[in-house]
C-alpha positions in Angstrom: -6.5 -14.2 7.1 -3.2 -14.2 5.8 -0.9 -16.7 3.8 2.4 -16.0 6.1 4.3 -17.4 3.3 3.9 -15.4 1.0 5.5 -12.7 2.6 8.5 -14.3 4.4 9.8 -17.7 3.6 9.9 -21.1 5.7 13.4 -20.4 6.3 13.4 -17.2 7.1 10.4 -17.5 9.5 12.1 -20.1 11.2 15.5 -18.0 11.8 13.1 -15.2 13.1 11.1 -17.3 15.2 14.9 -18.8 16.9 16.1 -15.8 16.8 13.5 -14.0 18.8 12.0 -16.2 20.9 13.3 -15.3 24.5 13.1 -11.1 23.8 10.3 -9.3 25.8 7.3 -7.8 23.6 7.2 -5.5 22.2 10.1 -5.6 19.6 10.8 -5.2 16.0 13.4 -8.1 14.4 15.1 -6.7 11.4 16.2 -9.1 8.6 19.2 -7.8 7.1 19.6 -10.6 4.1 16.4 -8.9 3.1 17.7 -5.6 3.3 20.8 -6.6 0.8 18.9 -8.7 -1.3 16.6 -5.8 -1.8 19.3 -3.1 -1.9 21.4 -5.0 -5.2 17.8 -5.4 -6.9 17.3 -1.9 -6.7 21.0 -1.2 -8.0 20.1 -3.8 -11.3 17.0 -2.4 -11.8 18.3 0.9 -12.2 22.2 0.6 -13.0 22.4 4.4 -14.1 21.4 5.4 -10.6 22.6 6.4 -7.6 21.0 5.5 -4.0 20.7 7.7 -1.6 19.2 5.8 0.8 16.6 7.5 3.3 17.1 7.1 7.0 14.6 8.5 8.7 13.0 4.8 7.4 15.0 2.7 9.7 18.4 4.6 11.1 19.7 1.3 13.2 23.5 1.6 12.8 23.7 -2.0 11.1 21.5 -0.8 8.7 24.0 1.9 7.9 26.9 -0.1 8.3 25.8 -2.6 5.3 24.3 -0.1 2.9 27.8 1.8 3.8 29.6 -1.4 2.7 27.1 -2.0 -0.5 27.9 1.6 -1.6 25.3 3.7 -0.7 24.7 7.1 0.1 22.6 8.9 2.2 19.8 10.9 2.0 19.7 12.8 6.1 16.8 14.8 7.3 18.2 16.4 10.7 21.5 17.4 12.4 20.7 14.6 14.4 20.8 12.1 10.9 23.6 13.5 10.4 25.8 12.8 13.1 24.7 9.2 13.2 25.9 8.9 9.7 29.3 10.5 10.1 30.2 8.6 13.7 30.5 5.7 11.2 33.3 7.5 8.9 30.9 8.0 5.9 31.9 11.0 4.0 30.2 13.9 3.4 30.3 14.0 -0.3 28.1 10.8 -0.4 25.0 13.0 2.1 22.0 14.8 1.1 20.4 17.5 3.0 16.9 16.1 1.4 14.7 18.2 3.9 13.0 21.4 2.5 12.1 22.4 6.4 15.2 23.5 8.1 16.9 26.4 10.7 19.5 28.0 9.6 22.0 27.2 12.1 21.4 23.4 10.8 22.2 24.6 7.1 25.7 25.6 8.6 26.3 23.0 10.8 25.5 20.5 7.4 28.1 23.0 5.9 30.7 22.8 8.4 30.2 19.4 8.0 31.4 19.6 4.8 27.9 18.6 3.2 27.7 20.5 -0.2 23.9 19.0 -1.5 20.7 21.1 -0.2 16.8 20.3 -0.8 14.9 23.4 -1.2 11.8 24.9 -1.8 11.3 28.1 -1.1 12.6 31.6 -1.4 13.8 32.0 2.5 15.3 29.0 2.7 17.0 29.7 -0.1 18.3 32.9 1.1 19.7 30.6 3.9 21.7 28.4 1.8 23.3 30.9 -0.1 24.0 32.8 3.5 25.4 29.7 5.4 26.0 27.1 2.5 28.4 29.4 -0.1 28.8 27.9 -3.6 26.5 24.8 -2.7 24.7 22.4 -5.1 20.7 22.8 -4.5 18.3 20.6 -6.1 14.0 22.4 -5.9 11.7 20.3 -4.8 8.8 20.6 -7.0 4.6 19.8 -6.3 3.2 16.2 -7.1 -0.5 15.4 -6.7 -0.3 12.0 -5.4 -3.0 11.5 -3.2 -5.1 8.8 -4.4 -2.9 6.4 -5.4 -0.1 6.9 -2.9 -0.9 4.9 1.1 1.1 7.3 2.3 0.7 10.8 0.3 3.5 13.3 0.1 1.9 16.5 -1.4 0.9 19.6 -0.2 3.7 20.3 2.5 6.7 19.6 0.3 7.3 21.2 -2.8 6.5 23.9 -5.0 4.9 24.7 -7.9 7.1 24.4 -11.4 6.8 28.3 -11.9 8.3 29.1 -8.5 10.7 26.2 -8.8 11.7 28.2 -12.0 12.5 31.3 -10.3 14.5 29.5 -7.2 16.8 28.3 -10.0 17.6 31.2 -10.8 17.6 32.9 -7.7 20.1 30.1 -6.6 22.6 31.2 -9.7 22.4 34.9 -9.0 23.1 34.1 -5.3 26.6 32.3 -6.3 25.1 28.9 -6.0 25.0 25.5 -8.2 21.5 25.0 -10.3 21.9 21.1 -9.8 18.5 19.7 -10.7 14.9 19.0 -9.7 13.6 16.6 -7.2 9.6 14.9 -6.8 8.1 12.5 -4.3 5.4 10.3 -6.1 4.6 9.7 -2.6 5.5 6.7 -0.5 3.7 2.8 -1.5 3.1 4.6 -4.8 0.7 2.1 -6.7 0.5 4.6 -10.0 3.8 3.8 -11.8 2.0 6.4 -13.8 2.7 9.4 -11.6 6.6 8.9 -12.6 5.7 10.3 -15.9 4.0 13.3 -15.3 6.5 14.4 -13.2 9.4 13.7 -15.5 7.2 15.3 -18.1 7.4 18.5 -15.1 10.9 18.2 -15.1 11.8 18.1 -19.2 9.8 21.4 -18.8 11.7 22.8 -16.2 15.0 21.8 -18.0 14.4 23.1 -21.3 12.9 26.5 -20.4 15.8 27.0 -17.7 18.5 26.0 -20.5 16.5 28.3 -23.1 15.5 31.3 -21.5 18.5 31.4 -18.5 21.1 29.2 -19.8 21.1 27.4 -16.6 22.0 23.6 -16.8 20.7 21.2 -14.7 22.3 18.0 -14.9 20.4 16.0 -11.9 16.3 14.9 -11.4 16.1 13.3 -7.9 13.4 11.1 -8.3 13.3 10.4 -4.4 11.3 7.3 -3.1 7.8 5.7 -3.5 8.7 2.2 -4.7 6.5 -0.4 -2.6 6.9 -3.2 0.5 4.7 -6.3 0.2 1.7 -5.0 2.1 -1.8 -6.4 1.8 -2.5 -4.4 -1.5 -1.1 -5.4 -4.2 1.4 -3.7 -6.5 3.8 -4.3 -9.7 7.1 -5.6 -8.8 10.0 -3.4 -8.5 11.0 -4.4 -12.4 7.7 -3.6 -13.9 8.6 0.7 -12.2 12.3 0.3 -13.1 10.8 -0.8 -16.8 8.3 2.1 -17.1 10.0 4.7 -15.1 13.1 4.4 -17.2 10.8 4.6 -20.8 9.6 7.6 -19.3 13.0 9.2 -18.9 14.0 7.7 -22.5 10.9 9.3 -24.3 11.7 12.7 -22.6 15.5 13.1 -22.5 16.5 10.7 -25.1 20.4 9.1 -24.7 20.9 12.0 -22.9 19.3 10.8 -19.5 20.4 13.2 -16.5 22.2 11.9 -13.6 19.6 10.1 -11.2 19.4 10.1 -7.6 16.6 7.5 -6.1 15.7 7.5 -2.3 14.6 4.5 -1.2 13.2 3.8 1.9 10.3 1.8 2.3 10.7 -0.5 -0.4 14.5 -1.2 0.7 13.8 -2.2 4.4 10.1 -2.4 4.9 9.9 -6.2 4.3 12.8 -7.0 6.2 10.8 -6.4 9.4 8.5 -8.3 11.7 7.1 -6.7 14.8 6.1 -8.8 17.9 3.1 -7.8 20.0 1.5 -9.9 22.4 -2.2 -9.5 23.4 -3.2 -7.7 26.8 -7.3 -8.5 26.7 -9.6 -9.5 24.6 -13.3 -8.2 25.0 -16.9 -7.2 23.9 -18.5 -4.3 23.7 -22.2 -5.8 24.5 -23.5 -9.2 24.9 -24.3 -9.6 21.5 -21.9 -8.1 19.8 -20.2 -10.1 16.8 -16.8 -8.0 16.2 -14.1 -8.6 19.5 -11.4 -5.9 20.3 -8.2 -6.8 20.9 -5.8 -4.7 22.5 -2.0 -5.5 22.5 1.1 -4.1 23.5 2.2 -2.4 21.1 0.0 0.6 18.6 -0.2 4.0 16.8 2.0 5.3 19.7 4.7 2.3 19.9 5.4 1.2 15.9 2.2 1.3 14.0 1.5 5.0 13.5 1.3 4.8 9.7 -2.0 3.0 10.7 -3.7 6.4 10.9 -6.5 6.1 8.9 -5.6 3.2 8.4 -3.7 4.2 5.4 -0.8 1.1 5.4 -2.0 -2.2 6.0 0.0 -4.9 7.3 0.1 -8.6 7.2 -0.9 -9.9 10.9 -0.5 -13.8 11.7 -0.4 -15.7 14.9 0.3 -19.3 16.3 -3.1 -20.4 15.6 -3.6 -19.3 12.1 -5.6 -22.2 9.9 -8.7 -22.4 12.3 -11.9 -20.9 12.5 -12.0 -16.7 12.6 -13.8 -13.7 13.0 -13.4 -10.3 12.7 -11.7 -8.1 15.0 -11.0 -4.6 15.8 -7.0 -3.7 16.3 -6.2 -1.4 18.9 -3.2 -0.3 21.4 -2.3 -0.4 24.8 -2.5 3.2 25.6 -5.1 5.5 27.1 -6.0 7.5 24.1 -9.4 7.0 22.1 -6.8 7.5 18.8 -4.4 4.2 19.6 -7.0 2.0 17.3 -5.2 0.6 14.1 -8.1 -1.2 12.6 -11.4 -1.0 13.0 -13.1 -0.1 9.0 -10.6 -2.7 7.6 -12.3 -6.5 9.0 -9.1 -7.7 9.8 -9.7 -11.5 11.1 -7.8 -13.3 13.4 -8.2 -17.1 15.3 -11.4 -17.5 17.4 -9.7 -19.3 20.1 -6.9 -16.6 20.5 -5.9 -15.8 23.8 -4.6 -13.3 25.7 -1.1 -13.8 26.6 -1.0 -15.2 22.8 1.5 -13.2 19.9 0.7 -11.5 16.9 2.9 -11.1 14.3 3.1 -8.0 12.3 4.9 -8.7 9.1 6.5 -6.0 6.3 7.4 -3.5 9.5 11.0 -2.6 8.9 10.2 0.7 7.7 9.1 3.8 9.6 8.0 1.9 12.6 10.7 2.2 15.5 11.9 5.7 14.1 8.4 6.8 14.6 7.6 5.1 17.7 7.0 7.9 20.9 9.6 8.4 24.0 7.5 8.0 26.8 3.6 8.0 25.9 1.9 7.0 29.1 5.0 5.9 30.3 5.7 2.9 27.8 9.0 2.9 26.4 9.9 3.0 22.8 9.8 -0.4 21.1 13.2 -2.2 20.7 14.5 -3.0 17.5 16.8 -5.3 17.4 18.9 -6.9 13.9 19.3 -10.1 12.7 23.1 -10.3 11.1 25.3 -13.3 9.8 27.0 -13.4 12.7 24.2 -12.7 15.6 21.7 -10.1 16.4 22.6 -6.6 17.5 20.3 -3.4 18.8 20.1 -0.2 16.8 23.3 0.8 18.1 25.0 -1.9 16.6 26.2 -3.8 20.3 25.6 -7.3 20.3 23.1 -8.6 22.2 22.1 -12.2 23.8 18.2 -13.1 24.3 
């Protein structure tokens, strides 16, 4: 069904494939050539920028360590983020509180830290920040519809609208405060470069009134994340956004372009993975029936929950591609109705495949072992595991022998 080269390269399959051979299923290889190659194409299509890069998408420790070394920064989402981060001596002046949803106590503990860059969207949380984050730099997250064109949509329970993201602005000056900028989410595997532009159009708004009416400033638009992996849909390369995205901050703010914080996630490290499953049965549901199920060991609850409703759609190949196949319907190993990835898209796989055969999942670096469960019925959480220069290490960065 798919052309496995068109996604990962001879080469690189073939260091996979020797890399990974002898490692129980299920596991998650992480590539990370991929992840550098993809990192310094971000940083040349956008040399004005800086990366903050997101790591609830894939917070392995050699993941951190290179983008560290590349000159990253860091956009965090928990305490627990956080500490990962700084256990590897990066500074706090290079970390982002990016989450809008937080206790208070974690808003000090960020503080104490000596993190001095808050996300906010609301009036309480606000009031938090100023209480337990003095004198801080805060950033308002405002509303973008982005449901129809984004796999994954980020609207609705981020963000506010530009009025009230108006009035935190101020709010944050009169509470002794920094006004730093405005932040958006065009949602993530954003296929609508389009969607950039209305929300830069948002933010011109939001700049000029504040300057006119307040005299407040802002000197930063974080335009977080959205840019694409290789799925099975297609999408404009990552040149084609950088070369419409940064029109549409010329044609606003002229020469005199804010300072610009991306977020990258996905597109940095979600084709850098391949997930390993292998196949626990293979059945019918009557006599007759044309479509087979295929269950394997890992699903929604183990790696692939961003296959609810079936909204990303990954590249599967096997050993046997290049024969005669048929449709199938993709489901997991667990005991829950829900733990089907695929059963409205006719995914296709070998008629002569097996179980005790392997299916590859390609494009899974991203959001796939930071989402998988602890303990669902008892199966433990997938193992990711990172393909270096020098050998391949777990997500705590210890080497490790197949």
């Amino acid at each position: 069904m798919f052309n496995r080269s068109e996604y990962i390269s001879d080469k690189e399959w073939q260091r996979f494939r020797d890399a990974s051979e002898n490692f129980a299923t299920p596991n998650l290889f992480i590539n990370l050539r991929t992840i550098k190659q993809h990192f310094v194409q971000l940083k040349d299509s956008f040399p004005y920028a800086h990366i903050y890069y997101a790591v609830k998408s894939n917070p392995g420790v050699p993941v951190i360590r290179m983008l560290d070394e590349l000159g990253s920064n860091f956009d965090i989402a928990s305490r627990y983020e956080l500490d990962s981060v700084l256990a590897l001596n990066i500074s706090p002046d290079r970390i982002s509180y990016g989450n809008t949803i937080k206790k208070a106590l974690d808003i000090k503990y960020f503080y104490d830290k000596g993190v001095r860059m808050f996300a906010t969207d609301s009036k309480e949380d606000l009031k938090n920040i100023a209480k337990y984050a003095p004198g801080s730099r805060v950033y308002v997250r405002i509303l973008v519809e982005n449901s129809s064109t984004a796999d994954w949509p980020l609207s609705r329970k981020f963000g506010c609208h530009p009025d009230m993201a108006y009035d935190l602005l101020v709010q944050a000056r009169d509470s002794g405060l920094t006004p730093y900028g405005i932040s958006f989410h065009v949602g993530s595997q954003q296929r609508d470069i389009g969607q950039w532009n209305d929300a830069i159009a948002k933010t011109k708004y939001l700049y000029e009134s504040l300057e006119d009416e307040e005299g407040i400033k802002l000197t930063m638009i974080n335009m977080g994340g959205g840019f694409p992996a290789h799925y099975i849909q297609p999408t404009n390369e990552l040149s084609e956004y950088a070369s419409e995205i940064t029109r549409y901050l010329e044609d606003d703010f002229g020469s005199d372009i804010p300072s610009i914080i991306l977020e990258p996630g996905r597109s940095l490290v979600g084709d850098s993975g391949i997930l390993t499953s292998e196949v626990v049965l293979i059945s019918r549901k009557n006599n007759t029936a044309l479509q087979r199920w295929v269950y394997q060991d890992s699903g929604k609850f183990n790696g692939l929950i961003e296959t609810l409703d079936e909204s990303i759609k990954y590249p599967v190949v096997t050993d046997k591609d290049g024969g005669r196949e048929g449709e199938v319907i993709l489901a997991g190993p667990t005991c829950d109705s829900a733990d089907i990835m695929y059963e409205n898209e006719k995914y296709k796989l070998p008629v002569d495949l097996k179980i005790g055969d392997k299916l590859y999942w390609l494009t899974t670096g991203a959001y796939t072992s930071s989402y998988a469960s602890v303990n669902f019925n008892g199966f433990p959480p997938i193992q990711a595991y990172y393909m270096t220069e020098d050998g391949v290490y777990d997500a705590a960065g210890n080497k490790v022998e197949s």
